[in-house]
VOGU-3710 file (C-alpha; in Angstrom, 3 decimals, decimal comma):
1> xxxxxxxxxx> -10,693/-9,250/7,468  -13,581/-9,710/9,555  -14,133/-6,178/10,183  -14,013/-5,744/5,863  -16,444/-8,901/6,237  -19,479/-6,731/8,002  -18,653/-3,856/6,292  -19,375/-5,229/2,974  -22,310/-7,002/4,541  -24,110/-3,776/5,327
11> xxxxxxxxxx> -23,995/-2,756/1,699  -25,257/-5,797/0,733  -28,257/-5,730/3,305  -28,789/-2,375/2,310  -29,158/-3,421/-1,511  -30,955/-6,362/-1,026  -33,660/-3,895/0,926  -34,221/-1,965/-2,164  -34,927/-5,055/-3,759  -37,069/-6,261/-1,196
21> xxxxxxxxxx> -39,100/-3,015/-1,462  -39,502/-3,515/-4,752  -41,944/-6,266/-4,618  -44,491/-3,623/-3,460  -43,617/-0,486/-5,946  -42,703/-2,852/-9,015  -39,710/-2,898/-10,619  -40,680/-0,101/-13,675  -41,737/2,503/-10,777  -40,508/5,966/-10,717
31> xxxxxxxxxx> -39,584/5,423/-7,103  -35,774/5,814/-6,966  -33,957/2,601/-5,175  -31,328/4,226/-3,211  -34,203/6,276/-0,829  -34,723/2,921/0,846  -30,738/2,435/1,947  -30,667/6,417/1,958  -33,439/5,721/5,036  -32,171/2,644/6,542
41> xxxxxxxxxx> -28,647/4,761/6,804  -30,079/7,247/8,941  -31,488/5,171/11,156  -28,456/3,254/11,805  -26,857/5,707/13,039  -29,296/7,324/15,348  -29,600/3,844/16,752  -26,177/3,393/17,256  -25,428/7,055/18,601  -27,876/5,944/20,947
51> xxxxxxxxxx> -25,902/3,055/22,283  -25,892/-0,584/22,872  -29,152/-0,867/24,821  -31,267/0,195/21,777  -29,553/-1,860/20,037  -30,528/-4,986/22,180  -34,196/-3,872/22,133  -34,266/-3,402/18,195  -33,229/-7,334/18,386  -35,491/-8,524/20,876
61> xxxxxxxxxx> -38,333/-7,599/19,259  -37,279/-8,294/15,605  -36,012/-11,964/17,211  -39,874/-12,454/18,605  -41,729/-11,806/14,565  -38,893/-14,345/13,280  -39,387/-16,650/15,441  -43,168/-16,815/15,694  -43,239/-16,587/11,583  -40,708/-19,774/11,618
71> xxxxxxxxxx> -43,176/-21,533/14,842  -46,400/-20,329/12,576  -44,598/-21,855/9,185  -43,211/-25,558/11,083  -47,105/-25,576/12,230  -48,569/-24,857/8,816  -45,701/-27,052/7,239  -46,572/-30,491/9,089  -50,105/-29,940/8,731  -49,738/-29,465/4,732
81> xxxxxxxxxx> -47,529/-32,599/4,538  -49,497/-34,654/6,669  -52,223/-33,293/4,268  -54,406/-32,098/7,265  -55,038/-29,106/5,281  -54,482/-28,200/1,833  -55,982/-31,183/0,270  -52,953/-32,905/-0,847  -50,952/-35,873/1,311  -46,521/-35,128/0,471
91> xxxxxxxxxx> -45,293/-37,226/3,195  -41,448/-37,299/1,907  -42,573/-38,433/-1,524  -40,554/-35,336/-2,701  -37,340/-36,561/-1,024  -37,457/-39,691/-4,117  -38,294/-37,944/-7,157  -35,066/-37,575/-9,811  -32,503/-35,815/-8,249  -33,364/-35,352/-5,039
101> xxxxxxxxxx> -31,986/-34,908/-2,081  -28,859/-33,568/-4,641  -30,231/-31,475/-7,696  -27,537/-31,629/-9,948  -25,776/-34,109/-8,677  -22,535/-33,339/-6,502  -21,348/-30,104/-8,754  -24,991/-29,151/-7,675  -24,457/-29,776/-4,079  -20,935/-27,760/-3,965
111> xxxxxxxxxx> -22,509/-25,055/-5,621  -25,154/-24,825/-2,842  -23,114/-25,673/-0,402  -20,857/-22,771/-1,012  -24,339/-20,276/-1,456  -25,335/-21,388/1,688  -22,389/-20,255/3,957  -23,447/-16,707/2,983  -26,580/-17,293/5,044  -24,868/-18,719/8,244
121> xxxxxxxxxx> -22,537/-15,778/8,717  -23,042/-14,081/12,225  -23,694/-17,449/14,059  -19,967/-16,442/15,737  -21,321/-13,310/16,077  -22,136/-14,365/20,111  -18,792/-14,302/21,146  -18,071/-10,589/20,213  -21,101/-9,462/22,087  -18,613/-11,061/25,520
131> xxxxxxxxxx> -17,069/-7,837/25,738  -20,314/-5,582/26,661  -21,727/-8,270/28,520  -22,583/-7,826/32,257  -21,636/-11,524/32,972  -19,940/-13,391/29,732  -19,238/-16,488/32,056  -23,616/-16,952/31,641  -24,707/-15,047/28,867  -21,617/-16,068/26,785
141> xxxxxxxxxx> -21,858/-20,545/26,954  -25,436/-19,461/27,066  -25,592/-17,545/24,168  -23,378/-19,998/21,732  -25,594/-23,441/22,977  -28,868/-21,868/21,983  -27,999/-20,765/18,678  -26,647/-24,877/18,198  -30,195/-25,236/19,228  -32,084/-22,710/17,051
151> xxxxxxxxxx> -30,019/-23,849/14,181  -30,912/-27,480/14,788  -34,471/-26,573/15,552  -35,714/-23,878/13,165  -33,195/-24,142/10,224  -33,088/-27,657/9,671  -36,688/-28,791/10,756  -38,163/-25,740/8,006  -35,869/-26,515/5,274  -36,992/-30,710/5,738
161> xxxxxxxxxx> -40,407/-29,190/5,522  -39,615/-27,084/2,356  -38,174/-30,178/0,694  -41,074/-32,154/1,664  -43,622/-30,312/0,002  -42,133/-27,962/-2,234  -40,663/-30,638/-5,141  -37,220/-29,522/-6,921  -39,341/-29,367/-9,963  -41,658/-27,530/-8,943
171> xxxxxxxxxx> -42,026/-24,268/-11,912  -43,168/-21,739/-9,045  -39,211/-22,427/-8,083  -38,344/-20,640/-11,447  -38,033/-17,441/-9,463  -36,598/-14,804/-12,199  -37,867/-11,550/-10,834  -36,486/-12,586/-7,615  -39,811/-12,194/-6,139  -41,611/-13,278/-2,669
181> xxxxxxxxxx> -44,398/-14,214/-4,270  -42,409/-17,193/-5,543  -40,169/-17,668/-2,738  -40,431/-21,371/-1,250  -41,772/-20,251/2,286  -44,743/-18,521/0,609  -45,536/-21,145/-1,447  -45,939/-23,489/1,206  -48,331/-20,695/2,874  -50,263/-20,507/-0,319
191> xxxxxxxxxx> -50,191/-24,514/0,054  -51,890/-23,751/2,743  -54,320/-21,425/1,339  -53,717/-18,354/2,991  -53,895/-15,450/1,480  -52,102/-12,793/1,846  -48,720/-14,727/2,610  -46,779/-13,281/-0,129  -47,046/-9,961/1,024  -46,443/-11,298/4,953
201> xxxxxxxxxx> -43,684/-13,126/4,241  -42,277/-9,794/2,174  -42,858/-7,878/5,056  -40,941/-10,398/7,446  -38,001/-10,764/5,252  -37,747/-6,689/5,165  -37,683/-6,740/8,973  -34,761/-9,831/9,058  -33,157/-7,517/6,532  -33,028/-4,298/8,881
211> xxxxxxxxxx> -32,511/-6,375/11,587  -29,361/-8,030/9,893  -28,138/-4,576/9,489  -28,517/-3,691/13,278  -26,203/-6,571/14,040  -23,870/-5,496/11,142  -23,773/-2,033/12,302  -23,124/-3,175/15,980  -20,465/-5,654/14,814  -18,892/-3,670/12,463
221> xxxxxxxxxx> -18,182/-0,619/15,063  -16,947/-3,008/17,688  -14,210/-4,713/15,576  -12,974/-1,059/14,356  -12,838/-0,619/18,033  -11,057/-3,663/19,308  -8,541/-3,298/16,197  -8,068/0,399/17,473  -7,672/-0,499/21,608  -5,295/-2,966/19,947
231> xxxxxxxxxx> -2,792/-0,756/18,024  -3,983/-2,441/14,623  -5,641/0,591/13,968  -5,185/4,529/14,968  -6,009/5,221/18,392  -8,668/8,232/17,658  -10,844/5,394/15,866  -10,942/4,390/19,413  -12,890/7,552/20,639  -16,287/6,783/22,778
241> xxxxxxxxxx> -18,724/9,040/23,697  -19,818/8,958/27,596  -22,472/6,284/26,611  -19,666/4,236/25,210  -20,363/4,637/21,422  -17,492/4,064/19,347  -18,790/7,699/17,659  -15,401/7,539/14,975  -16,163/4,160/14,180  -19,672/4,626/13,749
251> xxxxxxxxxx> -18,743/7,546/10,954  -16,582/5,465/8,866  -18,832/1,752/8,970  -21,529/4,908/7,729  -19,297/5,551/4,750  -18,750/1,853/4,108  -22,576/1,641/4,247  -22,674/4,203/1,340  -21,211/1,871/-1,065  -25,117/0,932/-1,234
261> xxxxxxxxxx> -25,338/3,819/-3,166  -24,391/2,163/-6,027  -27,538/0,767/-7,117  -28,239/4,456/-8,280  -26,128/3,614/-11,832  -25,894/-0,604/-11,950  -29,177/-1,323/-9,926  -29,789/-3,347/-6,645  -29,575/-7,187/-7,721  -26,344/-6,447/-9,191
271> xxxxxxxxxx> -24,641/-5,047/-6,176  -25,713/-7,678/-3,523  -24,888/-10,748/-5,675  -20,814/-8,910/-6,314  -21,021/-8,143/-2,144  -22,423/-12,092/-1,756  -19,332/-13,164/-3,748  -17,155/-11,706/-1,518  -18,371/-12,212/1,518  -19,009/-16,030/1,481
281> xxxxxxxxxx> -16,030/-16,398/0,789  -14,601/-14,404/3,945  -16,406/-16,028/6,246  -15,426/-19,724/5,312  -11,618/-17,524/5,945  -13,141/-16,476/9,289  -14,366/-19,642/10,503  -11,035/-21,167/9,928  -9,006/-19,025/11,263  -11,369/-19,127/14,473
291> xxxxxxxxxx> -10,949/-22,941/14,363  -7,337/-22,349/14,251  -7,081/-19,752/17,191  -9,127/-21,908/18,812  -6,295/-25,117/18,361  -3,401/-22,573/19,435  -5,504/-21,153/22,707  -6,028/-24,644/24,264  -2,166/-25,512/23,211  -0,888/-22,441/25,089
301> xxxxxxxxxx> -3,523/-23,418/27,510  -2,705/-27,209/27,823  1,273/-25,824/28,046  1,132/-23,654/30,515  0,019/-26,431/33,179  -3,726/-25,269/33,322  -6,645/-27,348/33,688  -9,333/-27,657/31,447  -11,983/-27,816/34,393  -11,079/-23,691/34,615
311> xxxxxxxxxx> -12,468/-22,753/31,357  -15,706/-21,050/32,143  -17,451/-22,827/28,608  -16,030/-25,927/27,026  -16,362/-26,590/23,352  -17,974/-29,923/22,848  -16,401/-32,156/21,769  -13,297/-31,114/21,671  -10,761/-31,481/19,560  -12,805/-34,087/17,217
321> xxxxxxxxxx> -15,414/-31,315/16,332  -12,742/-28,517/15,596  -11,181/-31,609/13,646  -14,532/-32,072/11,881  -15,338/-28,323/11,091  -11,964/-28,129/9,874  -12,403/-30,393/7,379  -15,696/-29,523/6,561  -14,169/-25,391/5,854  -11,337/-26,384/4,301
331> xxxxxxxxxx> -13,454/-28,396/1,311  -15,895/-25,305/1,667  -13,094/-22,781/0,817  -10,965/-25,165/-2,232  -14,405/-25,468/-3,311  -15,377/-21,781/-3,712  -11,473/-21,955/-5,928  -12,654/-24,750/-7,878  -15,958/-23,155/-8,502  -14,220/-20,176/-9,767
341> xxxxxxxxxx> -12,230/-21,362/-12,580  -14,092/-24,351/-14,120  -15,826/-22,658/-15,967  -14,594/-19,464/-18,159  -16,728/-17,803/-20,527  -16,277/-17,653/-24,101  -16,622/-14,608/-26,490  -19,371/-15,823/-29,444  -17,156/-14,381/-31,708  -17,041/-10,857/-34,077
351> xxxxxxxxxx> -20,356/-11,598/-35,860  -22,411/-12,988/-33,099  -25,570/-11,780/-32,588  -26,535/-9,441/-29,986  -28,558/-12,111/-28,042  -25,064/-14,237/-27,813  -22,969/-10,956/-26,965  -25,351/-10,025/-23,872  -25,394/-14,059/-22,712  -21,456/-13,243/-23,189
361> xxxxxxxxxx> -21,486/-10,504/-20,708  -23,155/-11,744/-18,724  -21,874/-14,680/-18,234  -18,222/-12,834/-18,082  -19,676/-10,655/-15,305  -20,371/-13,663/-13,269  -17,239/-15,268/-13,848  -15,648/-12,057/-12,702  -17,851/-12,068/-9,582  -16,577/-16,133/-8,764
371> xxxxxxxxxx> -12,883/-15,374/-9,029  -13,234/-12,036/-6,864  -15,005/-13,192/-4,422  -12,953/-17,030/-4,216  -9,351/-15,137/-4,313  -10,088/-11,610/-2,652  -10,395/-13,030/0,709  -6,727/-14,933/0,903  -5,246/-12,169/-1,643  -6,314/-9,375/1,029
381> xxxxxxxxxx> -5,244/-10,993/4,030  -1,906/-12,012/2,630  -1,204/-8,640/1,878  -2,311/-7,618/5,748  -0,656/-10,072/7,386  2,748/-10,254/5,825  3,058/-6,116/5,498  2,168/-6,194/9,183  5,096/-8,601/10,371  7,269/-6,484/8,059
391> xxxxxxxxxx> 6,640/-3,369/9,102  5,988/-4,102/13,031  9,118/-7,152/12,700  6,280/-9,355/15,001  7,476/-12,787/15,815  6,050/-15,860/16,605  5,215/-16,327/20,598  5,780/-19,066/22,475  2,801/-21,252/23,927  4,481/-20,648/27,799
401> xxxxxxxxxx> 5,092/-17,245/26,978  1,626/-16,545/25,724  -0,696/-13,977/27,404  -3,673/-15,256/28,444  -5,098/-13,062/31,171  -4,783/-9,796/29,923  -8,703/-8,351/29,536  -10,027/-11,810/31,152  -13,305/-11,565/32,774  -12,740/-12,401/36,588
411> xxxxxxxxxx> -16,236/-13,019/38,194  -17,482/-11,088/41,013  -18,997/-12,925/44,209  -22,615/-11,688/42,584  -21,677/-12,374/39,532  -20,840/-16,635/40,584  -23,855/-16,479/42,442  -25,976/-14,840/38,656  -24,494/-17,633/37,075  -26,902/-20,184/39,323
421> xxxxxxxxxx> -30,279/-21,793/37,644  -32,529/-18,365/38,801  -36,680/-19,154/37,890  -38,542/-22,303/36,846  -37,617/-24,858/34,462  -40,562/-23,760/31,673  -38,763/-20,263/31,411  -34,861/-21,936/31,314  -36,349/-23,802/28,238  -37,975/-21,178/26,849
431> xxxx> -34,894/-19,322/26,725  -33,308/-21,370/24,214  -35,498/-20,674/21,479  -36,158/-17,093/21,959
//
């Protein structure tokens, strides 16, 4: 399921680039919309073919324009408030106007809520990156603290900003071209009164975009991989190149990337928001069932007589925050069910109009897209899990019995003496945020 997850991802991505693109050509252009993913494509897989260092330098350098665009907008986004420039004092004024914090009131809030786990996807992404890693003991406990931090940091500080100035009322909000010109980060930049920010922040969101479908790409290959090393998937889907590139695996997440290719007949806006249905919905599934492997691992751990103290990373918190989170998913998921059904369209009858017979479809069509993409996910990996036990006759293994050291990392004298505090304290900071 998580492997389906990225692979409907990149299709998405690769969509929601066409769109982006868009912005500059305008939407009536002769330009056809599938060159962009056509492009995008083929430069996938030359990066990948070219292994997981060019990878890594594709994200460090699309990592350094997000994050000095985010720094750059925090700036610009106190000083607007504050009304140091701009002209205009906002304070939190905006956080006690009607409705606010919670538009709509809570059917509003679930409705977000549910939108917004879309756009967290890929923060577990850090712990499938363990396997290529040098040193996972470091880079691993590392890797999953700082992006607690950047979360806490950049996400939540620039959306407090955004609700600060930009009020929920606010009719530049009434975004129906689905333009950047319109989108809440520019309009703080206009705020602001620079110029030019519509077509910046276009021009970021198009590299976040390509650089969303470098990690999908990368993510994608590595769980056909792991499912193939495994026996949960045929062995030649295992094949690596001598620079280690899952070449097989690369060919079919390129086929999966084709589905893109439907904007050709239905058009790009149409098939990222069916893709977004589904794949919210799989990973709320994903972060449960991580919760829940997570439970089981420190039971077999716990029964097997071994300490806690020799776990190279610690959750924090633990159990309490898996408790939490727990919680937390499982409203997120009977949420995305309630969502779904509330709600059914209804046909205008034979002599409507054909005004009422287009809000019909259309409001059919998004119906369609809720119940897909709130059932798909648990429909799918019922199906996968029970024909699996069926056909393989898999049991249920004992906490004593289970294997826990098979493919563990086992630190090297260099490698214990790597995972030391190496270069001053400015640059140990620094590395949290970028």
């Amino acid at each position: 399921m998580y492997f389906i997850n990225w692979a409907l991802t990149i299709p998405a991505e690769l969509s929601a680039s066409a769109v982006i693109v868009e912005f500059w050509i305008g939407k009536d252009s002769s330009f056809p919309s599938w060159v962009v993913p056509v492009i995008i494509i083929v430069l996938m897989i030359f990066i990948n073919m070219a292994g997981v260092q060019a990878y890594g330098e594709l994200e460090y350098w699309f990592s350094i324009l997000k994050v000095v665009t985010i720094i750059i907008f925090i700036i610009c986004g106190i000083l607007v408030d504050a009304g140091a420039i701009g002209g205009t004092t906002y304070g939190v004024s905006n956080w006690h106007i009607e409705g606010a914090p919670f538009k709509g009131g809570f059917m509003g809030f679930i409705t977000t809520l549910v939108s917004v786990g879309y756009a967290y996807g890929g923060s577990e992404m850090t712990g499938v990156t363990a396997a290529e890693s040098r040193n996972p003991h470091k880079h691993v406990p590392r890797a999953v603290n700082t992006v607690l931090i950047r979360i806490a940091f950049f996400y939540l500080s620039s959306i407090f900003l955004l609700g600060s100035i930009v009020a929920n009322n606010d009719p530049l909000l009434i975004n129906s071209a689905g333009s950047a010109a319109q989108a809440p980060f520019t309009i703080v930049f206009v705020k602001a009164g620079l110029k030019g920010a519509a077509n910046y922040m276009n021009a970021v969101v198009f590299t976040s975009v390509f650089s969303a479908i470098n990690s999908d790409f990368y993510v994608a290959t590595r769980m056909l991989l792991s499912l193939s090393r495994n026996g949960w998937a045929h062995k030649k889907i295992g094949y690596t190149n001598s620079r280690g590139v899952p070449v097989v695996a690369v060919g079919i997440v390129t086929a999966c990337s084709c589905l893109s290719l439907i904007t050709i007949f239905v058009g790009s806006g149409v098939v990222f928001q069916w893709f977004v249905s589904i794949i919210g919905s799989i990973i709320f599934q994903s972060w449960i069932l991580i919760l829940f492997l997570h439970f089981r691992f420190r039971y077999c751990w716990k029964a097997q007589g071994r300490a806690t103290s020799e776990l190279p990373y610690v959750s924090w918190g633990y159990p309490y925050g898996n408790i939490l989170a727990t919680l937390v998913g499982c409203c997120c998921i009977i949420a995305t069910w309630y969502l779904s059904v509330i709600d059914p369209p209804h046909h205008p009858g034979s002599g409507a109009s054909e005004d009422l017979l287009a809000a019909y479809r259309k409001e059919r069509d998004s119906y369609a897209q809720g119940l897909l993409g709130a059932w798909f996910p648990w429909v799918m990996s019922a199906i996968l899990f029970f024909s699996y036990k069926y056909t393989r006759g898999t049991k249920l293994i004992k906490a004593v019995e289970a294997d826990l050291d098979t493919g563990r990392f086992v630190p090297s004298e260099s490698d214990k003496e790597d995972l030391k505090p190496h270069g001053p304290a400015w640059k140990r900071v620094l590395k949290m945020f970028v």
